[in-house]
LODOBA-538379 format. One record per residue (C-alpha): x, y, z; residue in three letters. Coordinates in pm, whole numbers. Last residue first. Example, Ala and Ser with C-alpha at 12.3 -4.5 7.8 and 13.67 -1.06 7.14 Angstrom:
2
NODE  1367  -106  714  Ser
NODE  1230  -450  780  Ala
END
This chain:
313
NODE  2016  -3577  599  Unk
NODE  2078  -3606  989  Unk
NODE  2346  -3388  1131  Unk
NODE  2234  -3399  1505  Unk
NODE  2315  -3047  1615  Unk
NODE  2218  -2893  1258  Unk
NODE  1875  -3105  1231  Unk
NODE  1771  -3000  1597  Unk
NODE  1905  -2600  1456  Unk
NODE  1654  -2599  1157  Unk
NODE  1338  -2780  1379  Unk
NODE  1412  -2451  1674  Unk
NODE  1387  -2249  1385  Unk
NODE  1074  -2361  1301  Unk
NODE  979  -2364  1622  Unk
NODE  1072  -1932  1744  Unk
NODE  864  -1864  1376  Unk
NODE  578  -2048  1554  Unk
NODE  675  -1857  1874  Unk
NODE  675  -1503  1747  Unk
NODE  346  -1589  1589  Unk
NODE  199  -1706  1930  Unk
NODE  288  -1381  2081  Unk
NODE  -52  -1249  2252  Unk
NODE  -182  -1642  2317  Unk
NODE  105  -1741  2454  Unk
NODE  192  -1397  2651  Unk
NODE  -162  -1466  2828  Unk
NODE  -101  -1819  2881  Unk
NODE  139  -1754  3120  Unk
NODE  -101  -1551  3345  Unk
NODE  -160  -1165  3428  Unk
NODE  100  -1011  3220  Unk
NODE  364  -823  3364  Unk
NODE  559  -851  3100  Unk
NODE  887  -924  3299  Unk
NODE  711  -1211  3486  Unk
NODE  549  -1352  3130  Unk
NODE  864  -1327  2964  Unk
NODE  1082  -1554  3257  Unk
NODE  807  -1779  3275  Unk
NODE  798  -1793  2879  Unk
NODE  1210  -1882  2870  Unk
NODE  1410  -1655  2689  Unk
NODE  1514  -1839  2384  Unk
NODE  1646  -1532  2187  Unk
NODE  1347  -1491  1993  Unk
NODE  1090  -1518  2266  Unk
NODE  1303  -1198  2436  Unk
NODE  1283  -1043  2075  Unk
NODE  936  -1079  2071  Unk
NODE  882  -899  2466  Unk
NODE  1086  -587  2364  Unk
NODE  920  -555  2007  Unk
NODE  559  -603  2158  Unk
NODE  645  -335  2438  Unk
NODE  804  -65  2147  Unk
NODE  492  -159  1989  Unk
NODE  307  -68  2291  Unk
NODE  450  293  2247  Unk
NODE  312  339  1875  Unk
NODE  501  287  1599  Unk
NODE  553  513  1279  Unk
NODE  848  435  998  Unk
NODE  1131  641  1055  Unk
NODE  1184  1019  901  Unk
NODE  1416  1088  1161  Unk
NODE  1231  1425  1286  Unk
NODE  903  1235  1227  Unk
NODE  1015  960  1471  Unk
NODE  1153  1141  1729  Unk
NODE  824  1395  1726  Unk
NODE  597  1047  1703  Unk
NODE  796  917  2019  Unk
NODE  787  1222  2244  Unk
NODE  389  1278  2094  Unk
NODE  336  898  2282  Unk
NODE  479  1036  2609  Unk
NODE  227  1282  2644  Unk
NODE  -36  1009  2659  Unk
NODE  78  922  3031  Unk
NODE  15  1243  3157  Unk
NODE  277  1335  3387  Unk
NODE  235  1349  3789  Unk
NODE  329  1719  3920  Unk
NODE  666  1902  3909  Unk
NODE  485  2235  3738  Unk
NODE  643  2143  3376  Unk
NODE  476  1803  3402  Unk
NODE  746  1501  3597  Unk
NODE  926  1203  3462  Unk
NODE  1171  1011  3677  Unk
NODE  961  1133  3970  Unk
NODE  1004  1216  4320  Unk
NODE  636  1287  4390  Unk
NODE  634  1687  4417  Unk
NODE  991  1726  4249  Unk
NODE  997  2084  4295  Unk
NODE  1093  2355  4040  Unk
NODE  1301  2628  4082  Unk
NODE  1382  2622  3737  Unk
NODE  1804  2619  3786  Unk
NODE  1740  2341  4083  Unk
NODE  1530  2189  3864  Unk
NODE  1720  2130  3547  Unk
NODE  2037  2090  3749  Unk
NODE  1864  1747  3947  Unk
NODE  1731  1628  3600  Unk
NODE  2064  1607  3453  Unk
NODE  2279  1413  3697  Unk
NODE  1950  1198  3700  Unk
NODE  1981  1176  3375  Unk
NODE  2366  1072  3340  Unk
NODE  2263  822  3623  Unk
NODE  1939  680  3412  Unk
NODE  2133  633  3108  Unk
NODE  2397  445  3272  Unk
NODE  2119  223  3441  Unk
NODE  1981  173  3047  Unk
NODE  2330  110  2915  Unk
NODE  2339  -168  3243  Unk
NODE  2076  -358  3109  Unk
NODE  1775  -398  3320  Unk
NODE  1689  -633  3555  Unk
NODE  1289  -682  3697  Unk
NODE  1092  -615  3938  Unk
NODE  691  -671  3943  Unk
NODE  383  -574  4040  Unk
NODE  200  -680  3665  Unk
NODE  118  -960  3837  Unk
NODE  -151  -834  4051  Unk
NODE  -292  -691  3763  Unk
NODE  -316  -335  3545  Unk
NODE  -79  -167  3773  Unk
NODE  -224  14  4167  Unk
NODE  -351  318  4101  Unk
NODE  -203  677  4059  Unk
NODE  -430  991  3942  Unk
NODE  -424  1249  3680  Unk
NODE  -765  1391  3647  Unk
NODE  -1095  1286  3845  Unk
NODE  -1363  1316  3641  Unk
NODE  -1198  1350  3247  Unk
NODE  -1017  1076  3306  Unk
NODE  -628  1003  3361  Unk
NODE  -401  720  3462  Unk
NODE  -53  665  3614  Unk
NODE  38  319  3696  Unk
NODE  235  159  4096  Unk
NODE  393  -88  4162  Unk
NODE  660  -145  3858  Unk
NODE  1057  -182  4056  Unk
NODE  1370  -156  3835  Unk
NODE  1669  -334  3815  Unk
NODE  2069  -315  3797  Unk
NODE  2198  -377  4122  Unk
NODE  2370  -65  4158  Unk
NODE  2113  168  4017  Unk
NODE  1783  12  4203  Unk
NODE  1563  247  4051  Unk
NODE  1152  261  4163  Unk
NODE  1299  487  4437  Unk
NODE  1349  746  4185  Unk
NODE  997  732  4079  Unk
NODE  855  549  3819  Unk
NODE  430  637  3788  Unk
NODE  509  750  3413  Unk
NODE  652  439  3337  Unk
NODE  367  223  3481  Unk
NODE  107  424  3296  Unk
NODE  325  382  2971  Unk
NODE  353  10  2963  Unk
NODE  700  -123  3043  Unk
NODE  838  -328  2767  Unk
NODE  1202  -268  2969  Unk
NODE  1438  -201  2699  Unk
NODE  1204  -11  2457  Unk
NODE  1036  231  2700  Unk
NODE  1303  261  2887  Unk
NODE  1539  360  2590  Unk
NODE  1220  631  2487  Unk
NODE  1215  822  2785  Unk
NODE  1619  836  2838  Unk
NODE  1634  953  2514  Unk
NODE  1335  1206  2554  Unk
NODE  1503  1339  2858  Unk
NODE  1811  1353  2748  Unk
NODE  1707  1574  2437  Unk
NODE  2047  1517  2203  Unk
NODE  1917  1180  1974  Unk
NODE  2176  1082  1771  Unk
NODE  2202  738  1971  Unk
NODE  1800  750  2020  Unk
NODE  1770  760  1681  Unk
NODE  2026  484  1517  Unk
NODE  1810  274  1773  Unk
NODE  1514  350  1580  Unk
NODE  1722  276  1233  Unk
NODE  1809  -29  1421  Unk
NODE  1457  -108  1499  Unk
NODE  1314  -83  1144  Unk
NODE  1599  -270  967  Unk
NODE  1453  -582  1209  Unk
NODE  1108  -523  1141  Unk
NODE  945  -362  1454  Unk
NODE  645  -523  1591  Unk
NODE  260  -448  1537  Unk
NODE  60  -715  1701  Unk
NODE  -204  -920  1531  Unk
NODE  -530  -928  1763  Unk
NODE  -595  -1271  1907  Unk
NODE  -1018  -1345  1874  Unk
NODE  -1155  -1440  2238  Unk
NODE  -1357  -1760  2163  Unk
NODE  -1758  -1686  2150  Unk
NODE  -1968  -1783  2442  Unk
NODE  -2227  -2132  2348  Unk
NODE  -2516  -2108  2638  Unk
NODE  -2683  -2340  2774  Unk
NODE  -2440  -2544  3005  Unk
NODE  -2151  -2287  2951  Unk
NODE  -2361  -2072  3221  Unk
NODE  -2592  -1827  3126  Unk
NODE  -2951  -2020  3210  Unk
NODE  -2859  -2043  3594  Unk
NODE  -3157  -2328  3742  Unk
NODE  -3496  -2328  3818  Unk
NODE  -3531  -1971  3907  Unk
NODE  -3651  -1762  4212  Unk
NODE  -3487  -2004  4438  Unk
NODE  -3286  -1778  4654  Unk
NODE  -2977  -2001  4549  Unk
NODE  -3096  -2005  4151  Unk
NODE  -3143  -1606  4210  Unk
NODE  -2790  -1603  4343  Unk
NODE  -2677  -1787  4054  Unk
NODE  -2894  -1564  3826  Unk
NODE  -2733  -1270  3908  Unk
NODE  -2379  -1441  3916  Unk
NODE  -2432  -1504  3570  Unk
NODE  -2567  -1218  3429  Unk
NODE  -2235  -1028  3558  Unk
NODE  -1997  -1255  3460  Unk
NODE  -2185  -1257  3123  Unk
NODE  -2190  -880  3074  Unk
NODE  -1775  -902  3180  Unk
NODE  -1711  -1154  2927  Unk
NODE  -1867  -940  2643  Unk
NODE  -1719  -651  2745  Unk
NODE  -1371  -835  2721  Unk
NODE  -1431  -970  2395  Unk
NODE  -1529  -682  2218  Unk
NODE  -1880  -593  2149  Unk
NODE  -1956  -685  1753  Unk
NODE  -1902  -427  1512  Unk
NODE  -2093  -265  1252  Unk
NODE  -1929  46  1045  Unk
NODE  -2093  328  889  Unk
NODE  -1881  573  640  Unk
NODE  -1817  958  620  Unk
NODE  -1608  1108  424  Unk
NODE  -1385  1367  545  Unk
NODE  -1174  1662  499  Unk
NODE  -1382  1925  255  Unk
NODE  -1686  1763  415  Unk
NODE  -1576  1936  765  Unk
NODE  -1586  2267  650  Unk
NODE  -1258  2390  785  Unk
NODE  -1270  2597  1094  Unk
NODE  -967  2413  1251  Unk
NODE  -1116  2407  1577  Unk
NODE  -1446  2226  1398  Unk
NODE  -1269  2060  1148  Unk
NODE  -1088  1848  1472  Unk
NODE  -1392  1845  1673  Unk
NODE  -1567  1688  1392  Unk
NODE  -1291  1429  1298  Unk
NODE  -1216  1353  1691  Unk
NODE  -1586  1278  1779  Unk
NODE  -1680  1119  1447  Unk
NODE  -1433  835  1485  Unk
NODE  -1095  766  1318  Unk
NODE  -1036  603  943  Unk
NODE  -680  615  823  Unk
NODE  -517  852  553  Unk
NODE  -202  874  693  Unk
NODE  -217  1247  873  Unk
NODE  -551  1155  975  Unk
NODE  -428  883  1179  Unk
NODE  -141  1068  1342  Unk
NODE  -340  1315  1407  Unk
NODE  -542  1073  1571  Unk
NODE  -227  899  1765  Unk
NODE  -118  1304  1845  Unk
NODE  -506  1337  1995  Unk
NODE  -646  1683  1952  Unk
NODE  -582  1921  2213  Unk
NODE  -628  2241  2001  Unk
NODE  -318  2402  2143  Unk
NODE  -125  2159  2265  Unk
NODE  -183  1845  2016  Unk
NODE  -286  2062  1705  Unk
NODE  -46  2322  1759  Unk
NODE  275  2046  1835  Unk
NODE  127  1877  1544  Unk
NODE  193  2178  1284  Unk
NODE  -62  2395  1135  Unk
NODE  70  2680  863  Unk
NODE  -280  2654  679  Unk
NODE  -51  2529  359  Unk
NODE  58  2271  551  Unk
NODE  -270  2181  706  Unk
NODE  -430  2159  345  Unk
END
């Protein structure tokens, strides 16, 4: 029905301003929320029953709310307990039984998958999008922190790259930098030297694009808007989907580029300290819990190459 109403996704993204990843959604059948399905018949002016059906789901808080409404009832009644308005905290583990933090399944690349992506990004003739995408995948960056890199982030002759700073947006207060997702996730880390290679041959490129535009770097970026202002992060996500509809790959979204970079680190014996620092993540057991399938299938083949080395049968 969109093809034959002559809409593409660049219309439906820039234009209309619907979501590429729920696009993306509709475009495979899956189920999104009432906001973006309405909106989206609405701007189309297509009934919206002649698109949809409509289904109720339940669902249980997620984990995280859950633990914050609990931090939060707890230290109320704690400092009730110390004021003595109450005989004693009623939400801690004492009386109350909190439900275990469920592990998501990741989405990673299959093998064939990420060589045909990698067959991409050699083809691929947009520097900027190449460039994008390699950092992305190399690095496991999340895509606040790579659209707060700026030029000073770079260290090109020792190889590495500096994450202090993430890029966010709301509908209150815009584009606006913050401080990463933890106190770990400030970080440096090396890179290989294709990806500092890369980032020369752009910033060749980058420094000719603007001087022919006129435009100014406001913030030194790697990755600026078309005015030279901060980037919205979710842009980046409609660089990948356009790369990966114009190759005909399978679809992934940005953070499965980060999942793919961190489970082929586990895979290759990279040890978890190592992982965790590069990751960013908050605590060891945080990549444990997030990757444990990439380690059980990291054991077993850990049991195959004991029995090699010592040649027991």
């Amino acid at each position: 029905m969109l093809k034959n109403k002559g809409y593409g996704i660049r219309y439906i993204n820039d234009v209309i301003g619907i979501q590429t990843t729920s696009y993306i959604k509709l475009a495979e059948g899956k189920t999104v929320g009432m906001k973006w399905s309405t909106k989206f018949a609405n701007e189309l002016n297509i009934p919206f029953n002649d698109l949809f059906d409509v289904h109720e789901e339940e669902s249980t808080y997620s984990h995280n709310t859950i633990k914050k409404y609990k931090s939060i009832v707890r230290a109320i009644l704690a400092y009730a307990k110390k004021q003595r308005l109450v005989e004693d905290n009623y939400a801690t583990s004492d009386y109350i039984i909190f439900p275990k933090k469920i592990i998501k399944n990741i989405k990673v690349m299959s093998d064939d998958d990420l060589n045909d992506f990698i067959d991409a990004l050699h083809k691929e003739e947009n520097i900027r999008v190449k460039t994008l995408l390699m950092i992305f995948l190399l690095t496991g960056f999340r895509r606040g922190e790579v659209a707060a890199l700026s030029w000073n982030d770079i260290d090109l002759i020792n190889n590495k790259i500096m994450v202090n700073k993430s890029i966010s947006y709301n509908s209150v207060d815009g584009l606006y930098e913050k401080e990463p997702k933890t106190n770990k996730s400030i970080r440096k880390i090396s890179v290989p030297e294709c990806l500092i290679f890369q980032l020369y041959i752009y910033k060749k490129w980058q420094d000719k694009y603007l001087k022919d535009n006129n435009i100014i770097n406001k913030y030194n970026k790697l990755f600026i808007s078309k005015s030279g202002g901060l980037i919205n992060p979710s842009l980046f996500e409609t660089e990948l989907i356009n790369v990966q509809l114009k190759n005909k790959l399978k679809h992934y979204t940005l953070h499965s580029l980060r999942h793919t970079n961190i489970s082929l680190q586990i895979r290759e014996g990279v040890p978890i300290t190592t992982i965790a620092y590069r990751a960013g993540h908050a605590s060891v057991s945080t990549t444990l819990d997030m990757y444990a399938y990439s380690f059980d299938m990291n054991e077993k083949e850990a049991a195959n190459r004991l029995s090699e080395v010592l040649k027991i049968e």
